[in-house]
N, C-alpha and C positions, 0 to 999 in steps of 0.2 A: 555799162555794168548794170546787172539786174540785183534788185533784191529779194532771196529767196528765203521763206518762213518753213518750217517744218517743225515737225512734232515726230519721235525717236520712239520707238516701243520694243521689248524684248518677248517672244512672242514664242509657241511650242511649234515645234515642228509640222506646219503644214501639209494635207495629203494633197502634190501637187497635180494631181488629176481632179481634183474638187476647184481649186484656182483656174483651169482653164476651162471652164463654161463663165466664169462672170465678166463683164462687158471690156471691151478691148484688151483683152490679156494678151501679152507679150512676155516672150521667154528670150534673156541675153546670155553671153556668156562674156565675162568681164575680166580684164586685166587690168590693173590700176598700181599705177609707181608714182611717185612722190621725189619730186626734184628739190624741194624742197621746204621744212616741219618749221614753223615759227610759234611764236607763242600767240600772234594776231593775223596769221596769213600760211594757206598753205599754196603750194605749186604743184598741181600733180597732170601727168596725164593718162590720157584711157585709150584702149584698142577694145569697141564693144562690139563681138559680133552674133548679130541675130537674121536668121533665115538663111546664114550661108555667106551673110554681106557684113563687111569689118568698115566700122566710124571707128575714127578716130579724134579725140578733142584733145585741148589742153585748158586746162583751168587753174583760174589765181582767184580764189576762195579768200573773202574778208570777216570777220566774226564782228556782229554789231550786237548782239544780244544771246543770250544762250539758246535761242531757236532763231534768229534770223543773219543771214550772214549777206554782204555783197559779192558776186559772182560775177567774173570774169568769163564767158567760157566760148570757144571757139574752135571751129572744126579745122583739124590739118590732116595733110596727105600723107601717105605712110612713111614715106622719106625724112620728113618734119620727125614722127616721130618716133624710128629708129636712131636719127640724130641727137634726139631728146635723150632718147632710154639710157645712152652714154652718159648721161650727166646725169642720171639718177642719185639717192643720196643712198651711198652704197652701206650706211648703217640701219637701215631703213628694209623690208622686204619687200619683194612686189608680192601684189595681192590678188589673190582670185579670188572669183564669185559667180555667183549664176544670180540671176535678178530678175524680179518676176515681177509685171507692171501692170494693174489692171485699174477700172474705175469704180468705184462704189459712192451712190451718191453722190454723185460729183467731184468725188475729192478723189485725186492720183495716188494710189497707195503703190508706195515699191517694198518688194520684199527679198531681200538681202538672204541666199543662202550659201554659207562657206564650208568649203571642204573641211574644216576643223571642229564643223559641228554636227552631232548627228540627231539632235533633240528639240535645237534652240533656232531660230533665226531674228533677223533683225528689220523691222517691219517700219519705213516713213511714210509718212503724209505730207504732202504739201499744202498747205494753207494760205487763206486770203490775209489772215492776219494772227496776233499771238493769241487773241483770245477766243479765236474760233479751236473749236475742240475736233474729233473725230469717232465718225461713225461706223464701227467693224463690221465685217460681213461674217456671218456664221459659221463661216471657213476658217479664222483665226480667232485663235484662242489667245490671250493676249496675257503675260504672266506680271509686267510692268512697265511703267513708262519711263524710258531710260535718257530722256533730252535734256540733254546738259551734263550727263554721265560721261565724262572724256573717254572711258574704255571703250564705248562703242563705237567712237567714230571711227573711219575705215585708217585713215593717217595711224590713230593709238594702235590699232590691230597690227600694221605694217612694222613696230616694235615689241608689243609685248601682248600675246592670247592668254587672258583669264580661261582657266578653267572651266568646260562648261559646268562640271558638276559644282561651284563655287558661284554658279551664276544662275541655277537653279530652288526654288523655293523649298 
């Protein structure tokens, strides 16, 4: 198990052709279902494909703090996880998303854009630790910092989408 830090931001709509000139950008498209919501742990897995070529993982997510959680996460074969998908929690939606991962100063910034939004997306950082902050690239415009916000994370999404205009300044 790893522990991963991150910092949540709700951010305007990005022009995604300004995104790929900055340093290692990668462009996915994501499936994500959720086997199972707790209130300390979630189970999900992912079919991510980028360049043509589909990963597939599965993760059991632990919440230690409202930006750092312990991570379980490991790659299976697609057989694994059409087996999974059957045991999805059928109250639950699966989730799409396109996800866009570049480096700015050192720090891995992913940017979360969903089909349900046409304004807004949802911008992470990963960090060395909680009191390291983050440094934007001119390219997002950042509207707030939403970590620790439960609506944004992808599992609240998979039950119930705020309104963009309601999420809006």
């Amino acid at each position: 198990m790893a522990l991963e830090t991150e910092r949540k931001y709700l951010c305007k709509m990005p022009e995604l052709s300004a995104l790929k000139n900055l340093p290692s950008f990668c462009e996915s498209d994501i499936l994500q279902v959720y086997l199972r919501v707790g209130d300390v742990s979630t189970h999900r897995i992912r079919a991510r494909q980028t360049n043509g070529v589909t990963v597939y993982t599965e993760t059991v997510k632990k919440r230690v703090s409202h930006m750092t959680c312990q991570e379980d996460e490991h790659e299976i074969d697609a057989l694994t996880f059409t087996a999974l998908m059957q045991k999805r929690d059928p109250s639950l939606s699966v989730l799409e998303k396109k996800r866009i991962t570049f480096v700015y100063e050192g720090q891995l910034f992913e940017v979360d854009i969903y089909p349900f939004y046409d304004k807004i997306c949802v911008v992470e950082t990963e960090l060395r630790s909680e009191n390291e902050s983050a440094s934007f690239p001119p390219e997002l415009s950042v509207i707030r910092e939403v970590t620790g916000d439960f609506r944004f994370s992808n599992a609240a999404l998979t039950r119930e989408i705020p309104s963009e205009e309601s999420l809006l300044p």
